[in-house]
Short mmCIF file of the C-alpha atoms (twelve columns), coordinates in Angstrom:
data_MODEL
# 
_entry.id   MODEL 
# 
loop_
_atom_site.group_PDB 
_atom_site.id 
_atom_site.type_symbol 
_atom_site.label_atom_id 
_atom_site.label_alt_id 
_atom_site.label_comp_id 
_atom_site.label_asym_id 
_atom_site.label_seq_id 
_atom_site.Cartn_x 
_atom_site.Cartn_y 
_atom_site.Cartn_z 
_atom_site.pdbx_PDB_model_num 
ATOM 1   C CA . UNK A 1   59.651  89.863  124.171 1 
ATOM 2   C CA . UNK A 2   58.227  93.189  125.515 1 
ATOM 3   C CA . UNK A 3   57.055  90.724  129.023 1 
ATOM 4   C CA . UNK A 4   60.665  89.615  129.312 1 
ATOM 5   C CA . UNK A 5   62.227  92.943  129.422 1 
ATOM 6   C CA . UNK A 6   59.134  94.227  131.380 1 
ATOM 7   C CA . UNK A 7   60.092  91.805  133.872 1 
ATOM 8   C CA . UNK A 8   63.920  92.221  133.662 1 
ATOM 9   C CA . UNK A 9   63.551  95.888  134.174 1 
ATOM 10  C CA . UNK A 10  61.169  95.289  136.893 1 
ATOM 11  C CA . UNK A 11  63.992  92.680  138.912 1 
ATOM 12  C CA . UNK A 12  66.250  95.099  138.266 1 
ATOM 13  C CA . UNK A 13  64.620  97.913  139.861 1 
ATOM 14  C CA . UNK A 14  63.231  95.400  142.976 1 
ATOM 15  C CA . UNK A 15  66.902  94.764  143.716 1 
ATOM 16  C CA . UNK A 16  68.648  98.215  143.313 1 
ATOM 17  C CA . UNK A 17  66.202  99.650  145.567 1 
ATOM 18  C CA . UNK A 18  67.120  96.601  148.419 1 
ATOM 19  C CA . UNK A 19  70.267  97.638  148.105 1 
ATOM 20  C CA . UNK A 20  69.820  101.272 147.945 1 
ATOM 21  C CA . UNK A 21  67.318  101.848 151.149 1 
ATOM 22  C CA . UNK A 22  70.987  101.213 152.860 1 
ATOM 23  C CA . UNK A 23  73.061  104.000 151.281 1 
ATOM 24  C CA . UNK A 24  73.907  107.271 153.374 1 
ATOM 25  C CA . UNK A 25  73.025  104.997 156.569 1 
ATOM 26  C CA . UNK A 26  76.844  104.633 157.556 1 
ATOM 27  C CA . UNK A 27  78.823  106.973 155.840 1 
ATOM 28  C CA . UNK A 28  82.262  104.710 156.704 1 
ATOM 29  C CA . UNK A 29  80.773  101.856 154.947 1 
ATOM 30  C CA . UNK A 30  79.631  103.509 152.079 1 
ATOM 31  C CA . UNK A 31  83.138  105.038 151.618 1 
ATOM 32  C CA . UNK A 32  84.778  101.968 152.206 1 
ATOM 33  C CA . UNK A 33  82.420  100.072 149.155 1 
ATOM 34  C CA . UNK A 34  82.541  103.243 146.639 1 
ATOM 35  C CA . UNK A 35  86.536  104.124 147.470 1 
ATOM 36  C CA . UNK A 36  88.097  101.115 148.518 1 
ATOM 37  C CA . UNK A 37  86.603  98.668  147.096 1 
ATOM 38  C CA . UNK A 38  86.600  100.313 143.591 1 
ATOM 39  C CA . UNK A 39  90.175  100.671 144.078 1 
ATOM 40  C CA . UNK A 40  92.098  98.373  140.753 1 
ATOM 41  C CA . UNK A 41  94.177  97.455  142.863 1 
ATOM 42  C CA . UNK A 42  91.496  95.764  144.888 1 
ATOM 43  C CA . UNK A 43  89.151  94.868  142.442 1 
ATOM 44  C CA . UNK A 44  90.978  93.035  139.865 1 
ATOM 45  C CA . UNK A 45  94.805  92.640  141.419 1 
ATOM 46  C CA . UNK A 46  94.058  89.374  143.361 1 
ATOM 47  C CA . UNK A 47  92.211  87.479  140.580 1 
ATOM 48  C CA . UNK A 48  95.375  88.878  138.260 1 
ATOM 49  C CA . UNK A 49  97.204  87.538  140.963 1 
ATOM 50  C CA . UNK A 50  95.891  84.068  141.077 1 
ATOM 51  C CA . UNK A 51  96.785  83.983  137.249 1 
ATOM 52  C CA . UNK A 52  100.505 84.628  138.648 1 
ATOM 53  C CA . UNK A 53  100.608 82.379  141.186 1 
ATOM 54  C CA . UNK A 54  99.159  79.104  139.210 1 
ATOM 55  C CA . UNK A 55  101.477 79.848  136.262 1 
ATOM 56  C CA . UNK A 56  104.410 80.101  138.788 1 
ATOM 57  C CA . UNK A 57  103.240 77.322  141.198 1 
ATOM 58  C CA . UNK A 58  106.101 74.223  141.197 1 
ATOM 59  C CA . UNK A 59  103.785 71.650  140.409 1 
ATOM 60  C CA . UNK A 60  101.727 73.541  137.465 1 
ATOM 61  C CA . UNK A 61  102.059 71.652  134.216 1 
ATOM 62  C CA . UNK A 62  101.866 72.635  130.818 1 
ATOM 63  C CA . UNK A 63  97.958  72.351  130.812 1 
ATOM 64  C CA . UNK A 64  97.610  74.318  133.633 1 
ATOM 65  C CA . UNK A 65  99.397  77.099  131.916 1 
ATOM 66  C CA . UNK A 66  97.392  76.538  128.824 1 
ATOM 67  C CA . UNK A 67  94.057  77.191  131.078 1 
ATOM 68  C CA . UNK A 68  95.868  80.268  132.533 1 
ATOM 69  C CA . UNK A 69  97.023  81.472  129.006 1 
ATOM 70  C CA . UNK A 70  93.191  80.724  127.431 1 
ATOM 71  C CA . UNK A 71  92.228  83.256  130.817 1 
ATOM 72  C CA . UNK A 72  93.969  85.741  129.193 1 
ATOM 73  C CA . UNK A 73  93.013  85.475  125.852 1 
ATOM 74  C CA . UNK A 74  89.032  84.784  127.177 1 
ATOM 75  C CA . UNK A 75  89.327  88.388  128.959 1 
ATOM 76  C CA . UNK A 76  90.558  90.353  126.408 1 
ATOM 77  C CA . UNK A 77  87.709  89.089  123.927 1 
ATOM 78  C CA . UNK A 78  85.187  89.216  126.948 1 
ATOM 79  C CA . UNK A 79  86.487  93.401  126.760 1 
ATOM 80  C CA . UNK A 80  85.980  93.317  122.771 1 
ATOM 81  C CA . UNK A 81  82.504  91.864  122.839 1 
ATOM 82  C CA . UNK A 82  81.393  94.280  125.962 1 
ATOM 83  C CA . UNK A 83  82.659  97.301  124.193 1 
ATOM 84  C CA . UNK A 84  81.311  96.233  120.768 1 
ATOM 85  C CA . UNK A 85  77.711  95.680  122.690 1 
ATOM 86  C CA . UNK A 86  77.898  98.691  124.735 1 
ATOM 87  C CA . UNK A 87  78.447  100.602 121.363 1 
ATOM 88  C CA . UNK A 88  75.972  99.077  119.130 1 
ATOM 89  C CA . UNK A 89  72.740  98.942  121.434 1 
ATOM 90  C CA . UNK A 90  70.751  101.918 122.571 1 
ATOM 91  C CA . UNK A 91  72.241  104.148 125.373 1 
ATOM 92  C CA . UNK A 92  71.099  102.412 128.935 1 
ATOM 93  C CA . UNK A 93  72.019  104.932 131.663 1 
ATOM 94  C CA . UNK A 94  73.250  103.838 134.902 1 
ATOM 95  C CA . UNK A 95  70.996  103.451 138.122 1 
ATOM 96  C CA . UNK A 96  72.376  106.873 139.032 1 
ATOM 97  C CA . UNK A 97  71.502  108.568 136.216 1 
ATOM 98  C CA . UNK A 98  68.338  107.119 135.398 1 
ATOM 99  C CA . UNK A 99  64.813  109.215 135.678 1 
ATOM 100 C CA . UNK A 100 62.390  108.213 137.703 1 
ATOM 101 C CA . UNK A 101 64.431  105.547 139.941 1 
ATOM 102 C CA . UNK A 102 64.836  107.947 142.753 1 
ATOM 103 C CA . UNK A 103 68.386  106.218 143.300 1 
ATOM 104 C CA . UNK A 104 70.198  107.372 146.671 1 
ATOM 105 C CA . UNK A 105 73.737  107.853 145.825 1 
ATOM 106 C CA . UNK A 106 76.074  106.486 148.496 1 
ATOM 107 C CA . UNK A 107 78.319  108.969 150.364 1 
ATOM 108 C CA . UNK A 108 81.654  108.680 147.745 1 
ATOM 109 C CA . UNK A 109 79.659  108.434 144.453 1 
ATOM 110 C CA . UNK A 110 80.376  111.500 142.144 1 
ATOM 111 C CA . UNK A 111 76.827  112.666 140.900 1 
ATOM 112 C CA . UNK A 112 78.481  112.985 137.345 1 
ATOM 113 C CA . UNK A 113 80.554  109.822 137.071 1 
ATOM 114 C CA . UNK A 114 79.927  107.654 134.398 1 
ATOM 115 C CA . UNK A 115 76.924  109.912 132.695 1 
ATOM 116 C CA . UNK A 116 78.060  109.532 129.047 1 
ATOM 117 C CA . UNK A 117 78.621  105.634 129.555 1 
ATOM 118 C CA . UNK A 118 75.973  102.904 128.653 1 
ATOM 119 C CA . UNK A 119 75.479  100.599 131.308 1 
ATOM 120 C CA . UNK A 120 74.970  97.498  129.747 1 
ATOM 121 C CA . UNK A 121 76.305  95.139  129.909 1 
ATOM 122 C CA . UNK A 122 79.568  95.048  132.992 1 
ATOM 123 C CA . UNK A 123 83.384  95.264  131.436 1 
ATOM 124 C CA . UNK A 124 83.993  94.239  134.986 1 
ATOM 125 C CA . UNK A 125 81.686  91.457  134.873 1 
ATOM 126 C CA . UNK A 126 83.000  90.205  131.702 1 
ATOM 127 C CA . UNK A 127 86.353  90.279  132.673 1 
ATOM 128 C CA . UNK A 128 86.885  89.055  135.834 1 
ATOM 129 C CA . UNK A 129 84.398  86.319  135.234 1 
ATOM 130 C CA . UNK A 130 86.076  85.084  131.838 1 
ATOM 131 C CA . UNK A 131 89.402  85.190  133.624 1 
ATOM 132 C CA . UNK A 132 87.728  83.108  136.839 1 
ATOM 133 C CA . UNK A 133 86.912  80.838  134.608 1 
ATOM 134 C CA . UNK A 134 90.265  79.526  133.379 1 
ATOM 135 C CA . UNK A 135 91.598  79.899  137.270 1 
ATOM 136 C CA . UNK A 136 88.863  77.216  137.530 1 
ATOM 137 C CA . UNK A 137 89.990  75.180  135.001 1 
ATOM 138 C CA . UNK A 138 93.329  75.197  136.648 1 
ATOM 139 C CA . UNK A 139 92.913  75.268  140.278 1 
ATOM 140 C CA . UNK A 140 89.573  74.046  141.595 1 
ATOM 141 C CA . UNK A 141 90.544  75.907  145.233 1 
ATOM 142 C CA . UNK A 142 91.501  79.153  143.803 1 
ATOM 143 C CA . UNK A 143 88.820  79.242  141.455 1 
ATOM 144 C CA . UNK A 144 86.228  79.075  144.318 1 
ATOM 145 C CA . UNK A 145 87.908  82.378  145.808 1 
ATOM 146 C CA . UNK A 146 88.545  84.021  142.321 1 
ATOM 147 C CA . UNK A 147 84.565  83.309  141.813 1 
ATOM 148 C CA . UNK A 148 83.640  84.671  145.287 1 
ATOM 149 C CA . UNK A 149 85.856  87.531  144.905 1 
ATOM 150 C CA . UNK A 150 84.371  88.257  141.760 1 
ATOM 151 C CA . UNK A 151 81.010  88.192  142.842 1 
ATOM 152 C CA . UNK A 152 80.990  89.937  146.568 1 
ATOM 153 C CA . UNK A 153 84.103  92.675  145.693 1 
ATOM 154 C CA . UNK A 154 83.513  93.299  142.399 1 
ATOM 155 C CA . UNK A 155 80.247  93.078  141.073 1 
ATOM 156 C CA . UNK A 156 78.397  93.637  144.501 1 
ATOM 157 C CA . UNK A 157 79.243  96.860  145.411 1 
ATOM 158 C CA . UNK A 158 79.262  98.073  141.620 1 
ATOM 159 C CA . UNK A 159 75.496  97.437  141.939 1 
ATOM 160 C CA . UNK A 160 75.194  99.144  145.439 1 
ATOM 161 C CA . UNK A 161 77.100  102.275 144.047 1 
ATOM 162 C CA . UNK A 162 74.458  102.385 141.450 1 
ATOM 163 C CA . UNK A 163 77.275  102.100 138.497 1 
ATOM 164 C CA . UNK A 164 75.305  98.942  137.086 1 
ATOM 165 C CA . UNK A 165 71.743  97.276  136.710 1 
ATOM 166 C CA . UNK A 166 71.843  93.646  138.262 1 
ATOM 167 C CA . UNK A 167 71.114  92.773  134.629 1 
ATOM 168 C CA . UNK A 168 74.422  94.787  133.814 1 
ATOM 169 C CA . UNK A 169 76.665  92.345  135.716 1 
ATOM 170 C CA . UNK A 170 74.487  89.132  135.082 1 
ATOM 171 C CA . UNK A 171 74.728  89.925  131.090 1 
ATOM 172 C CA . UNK A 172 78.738  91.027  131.608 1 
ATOM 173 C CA . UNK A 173 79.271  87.795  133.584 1 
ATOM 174 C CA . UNK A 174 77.235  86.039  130.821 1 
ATOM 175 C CA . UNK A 175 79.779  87.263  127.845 1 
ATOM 176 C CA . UNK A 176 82.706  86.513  130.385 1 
ATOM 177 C CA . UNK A 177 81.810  82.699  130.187 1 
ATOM 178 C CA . UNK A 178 80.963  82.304  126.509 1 
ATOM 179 C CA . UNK A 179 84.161  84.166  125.454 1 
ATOM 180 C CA . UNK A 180 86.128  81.842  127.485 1 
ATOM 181 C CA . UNK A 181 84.117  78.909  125.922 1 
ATOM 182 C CA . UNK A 182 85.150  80.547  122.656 1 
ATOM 183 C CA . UNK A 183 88.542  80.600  123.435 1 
ATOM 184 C CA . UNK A 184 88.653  76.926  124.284 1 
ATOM 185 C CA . UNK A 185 87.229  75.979  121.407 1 
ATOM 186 C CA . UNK A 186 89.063  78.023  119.446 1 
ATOM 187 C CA . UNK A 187 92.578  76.495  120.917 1 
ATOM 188 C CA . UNK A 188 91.078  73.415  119.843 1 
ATOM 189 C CA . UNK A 189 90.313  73.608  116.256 1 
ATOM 190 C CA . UNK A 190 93.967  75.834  115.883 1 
ATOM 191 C CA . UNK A 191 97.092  73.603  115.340 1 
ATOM 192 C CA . UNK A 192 98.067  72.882  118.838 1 
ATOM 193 C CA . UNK A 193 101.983 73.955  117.885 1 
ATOM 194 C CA . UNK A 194 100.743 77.242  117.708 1 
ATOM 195 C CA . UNK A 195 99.521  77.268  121.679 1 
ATOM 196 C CA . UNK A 196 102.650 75.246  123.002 1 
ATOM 197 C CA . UNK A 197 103.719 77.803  125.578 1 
ATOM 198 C CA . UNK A 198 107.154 75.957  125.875 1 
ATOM 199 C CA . UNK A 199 107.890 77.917  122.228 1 
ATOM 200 C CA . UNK A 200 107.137 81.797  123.900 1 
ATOM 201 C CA . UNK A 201 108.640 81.167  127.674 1 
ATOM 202 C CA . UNK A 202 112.407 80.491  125.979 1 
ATOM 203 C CA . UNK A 203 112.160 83.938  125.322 1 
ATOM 204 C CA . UNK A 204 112.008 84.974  128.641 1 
ATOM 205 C CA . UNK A 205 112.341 88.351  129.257 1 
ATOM 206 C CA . UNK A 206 110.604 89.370  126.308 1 
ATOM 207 C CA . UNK A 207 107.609 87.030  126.732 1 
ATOM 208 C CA . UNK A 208 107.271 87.773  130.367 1 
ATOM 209 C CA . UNK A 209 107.262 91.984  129.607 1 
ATOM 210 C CA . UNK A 210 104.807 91.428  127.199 1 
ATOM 211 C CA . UNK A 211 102.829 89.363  129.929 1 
ATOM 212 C CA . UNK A 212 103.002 91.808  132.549 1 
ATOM 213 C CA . UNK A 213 101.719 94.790  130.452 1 
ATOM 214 C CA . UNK A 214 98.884  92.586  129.659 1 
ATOM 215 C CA . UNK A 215 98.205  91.507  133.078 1 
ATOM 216 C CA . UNK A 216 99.094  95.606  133.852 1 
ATOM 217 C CA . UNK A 217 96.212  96.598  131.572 1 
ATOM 218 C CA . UNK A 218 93.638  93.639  133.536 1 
ATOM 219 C CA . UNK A 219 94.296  95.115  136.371 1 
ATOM 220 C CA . UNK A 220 93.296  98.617  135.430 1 
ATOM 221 C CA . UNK A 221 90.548  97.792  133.444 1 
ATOM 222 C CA . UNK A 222 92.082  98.623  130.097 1 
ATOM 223 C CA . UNK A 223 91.868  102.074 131.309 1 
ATOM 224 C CA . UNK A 224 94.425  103.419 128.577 1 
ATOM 225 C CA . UNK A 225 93.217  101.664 126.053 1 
ATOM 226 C CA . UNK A 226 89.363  102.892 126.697 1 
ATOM 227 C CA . UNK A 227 90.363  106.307 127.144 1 
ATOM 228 C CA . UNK A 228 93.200  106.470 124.156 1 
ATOM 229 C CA . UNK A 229 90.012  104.671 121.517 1 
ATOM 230 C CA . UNK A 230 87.547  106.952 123.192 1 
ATOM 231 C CA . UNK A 231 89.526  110.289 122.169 1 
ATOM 232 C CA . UNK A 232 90.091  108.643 118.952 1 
ATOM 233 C CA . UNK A 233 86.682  107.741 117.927 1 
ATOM 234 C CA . UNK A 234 85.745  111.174 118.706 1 
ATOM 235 C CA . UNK A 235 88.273  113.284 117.016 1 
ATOM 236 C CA . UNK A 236 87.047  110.890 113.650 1 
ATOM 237 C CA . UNK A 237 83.272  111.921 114.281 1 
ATOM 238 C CA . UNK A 238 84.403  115.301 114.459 1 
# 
C-alpha cells in the first residue's frame, strides 16, 4: 500500500512540475487559463447546455430524457460522495499550498485561494464527468465534445493552476462514473412509474423552474449550497 501511494504521489509531482515549468512564461495565457477558463460560465455552462439541448432536441425520446434525467441525478450524488470524501480523509493541500513542491503559481492565481480546502478528490471532476456520462448515453456526438470539454477546459487547466493533484481529477472523474453507474442501477431496481418523466413534464412550469435551479446550481458548482453548509457546519462546531 505504502509503494502505491509512493508512486501516486511521485506521478503526481512528475506531472505538476511539466506543467508548471510553463507558468509566468506568457502572462496572457496564464490569465486566459486561471480567469477565463475558470469562469462557470465557461467551465460547466456548455456541458449544462448539452443536457438542454438533448432534452429539447425534436427527435429525443423518452429514453433519451431518462439518460439526461439519470445525468442529473448522477451529478448531484457525484457532489455528495466528493464532499463526504473530502470531509472524512486527512487534509491534502493543493499543489499551491503544498511544502516542499516549489509550485510556480501562474500570473492570476491568488496565493491564498483555496488554503483551507482539501484537494482530494475534484468536485469538478466528479461532476462534469458523471453528467458526461449520461450525455453519452444519449448522444454519442455530443458526448465526445462534453468528454473533451471536460477533460481539456475543465480539468486541464485546474491542474496547471495548481488547484488539484492529477490524482485529484483522476479520483473526482473516478466517483463521477460510479455515481452515474449507481444511478442507473438504481432506476432499475425502483418501480419504473416512479422515473416516467411524462408524469413531472405535465406540470410544466413548475417542473421546468425546479429544473433550471438545478441546472443553475451545476453550473456554479453548487456554490450556495457549499458556502451556506460550510457556515453552518461551523457555527455547530462552535
Amino acid at each position: 500500500m505504502g509503494d502505491a501511494v509512493d508512486f501516486v504521489a511521485l506521478w503526481d509531482a512528475e506531472i505538476i512540475h511539466l506543467f508548471n515549468r510553463y507558468a509566468t512564461s506568457w502572462r496572457l495565457f496564464d490569465l486566459f487559463v486561471t480567469k477565463f477558463l475558470t469562469l462557470h460560465s465557461v467551465k460547466a455552462f456548455p456541458i449544462v447546455a448539452c443536457l438542454v439541448w438533448v432534452w429539447f432536441d425534436e427527435n429525443c425520446g423518452q429514453k433519451r430524457r431518462l439518460h439526461i434525467a439519470q445525468a442529473l441525478a448522477a451529478g448531484f450524488l457525484a457532489i455528495v460522495i466528493s464532499r463526504l470524501v473530502q470531509n472524512s480523509m486527512n487534509f491534502h493541500p493543493r499543489p499551491l499550498h503544498t511544502p516542499g513542491l516549489d509550485f510556480v503559481a501562474p500570473y492570476g492565481v491568488p496565493a491564498d485561494i483555496a488554503h483551507n480546502w482539501s484537494s482530494f478528490p475534484s468536485d469538478h471532476a466528479a461532476l462534469v464527468f458523471a453528467l458526461t456520462m449520461g450525455i453519452w448515453q444519449a448522444s454519442r456526438r455530443l458526448g465526445i465534445a462534453s468528454l473533451l470539454w471536460s477533460i481539456f477546459v475543465v480539468c486541464l487547466p485546474r491542474i496547471y493552476s495548481g488547484f488539484h493533484f492529477p490524482s485529484d481529477i483522476v479520483s473526482g472523474a473516478v466517483i463521477g462514473v460510479i455515481s452515474f453507474g449507481l444511478v442507473v442501477f438504481a432506476f432499475r431496481k425502483i418501480e419504473w412509474s416512479l422515473f416516467d418523466l411524462r408524469k413531472y413534464i405535465r406540470y410544466g412550469p413548475l417542473f421546468y423552474t425546479a429544473a433550471f435551479f438545478v441546472l443553475f446550481e451545476m453550473v456554479t458548482m453548487f456554490d450556495d449550497v457549499r458556502i451556506a453548509s460550510s457556515g453552518l457546519l461551523g457555527s455547530l462546531a462552535d
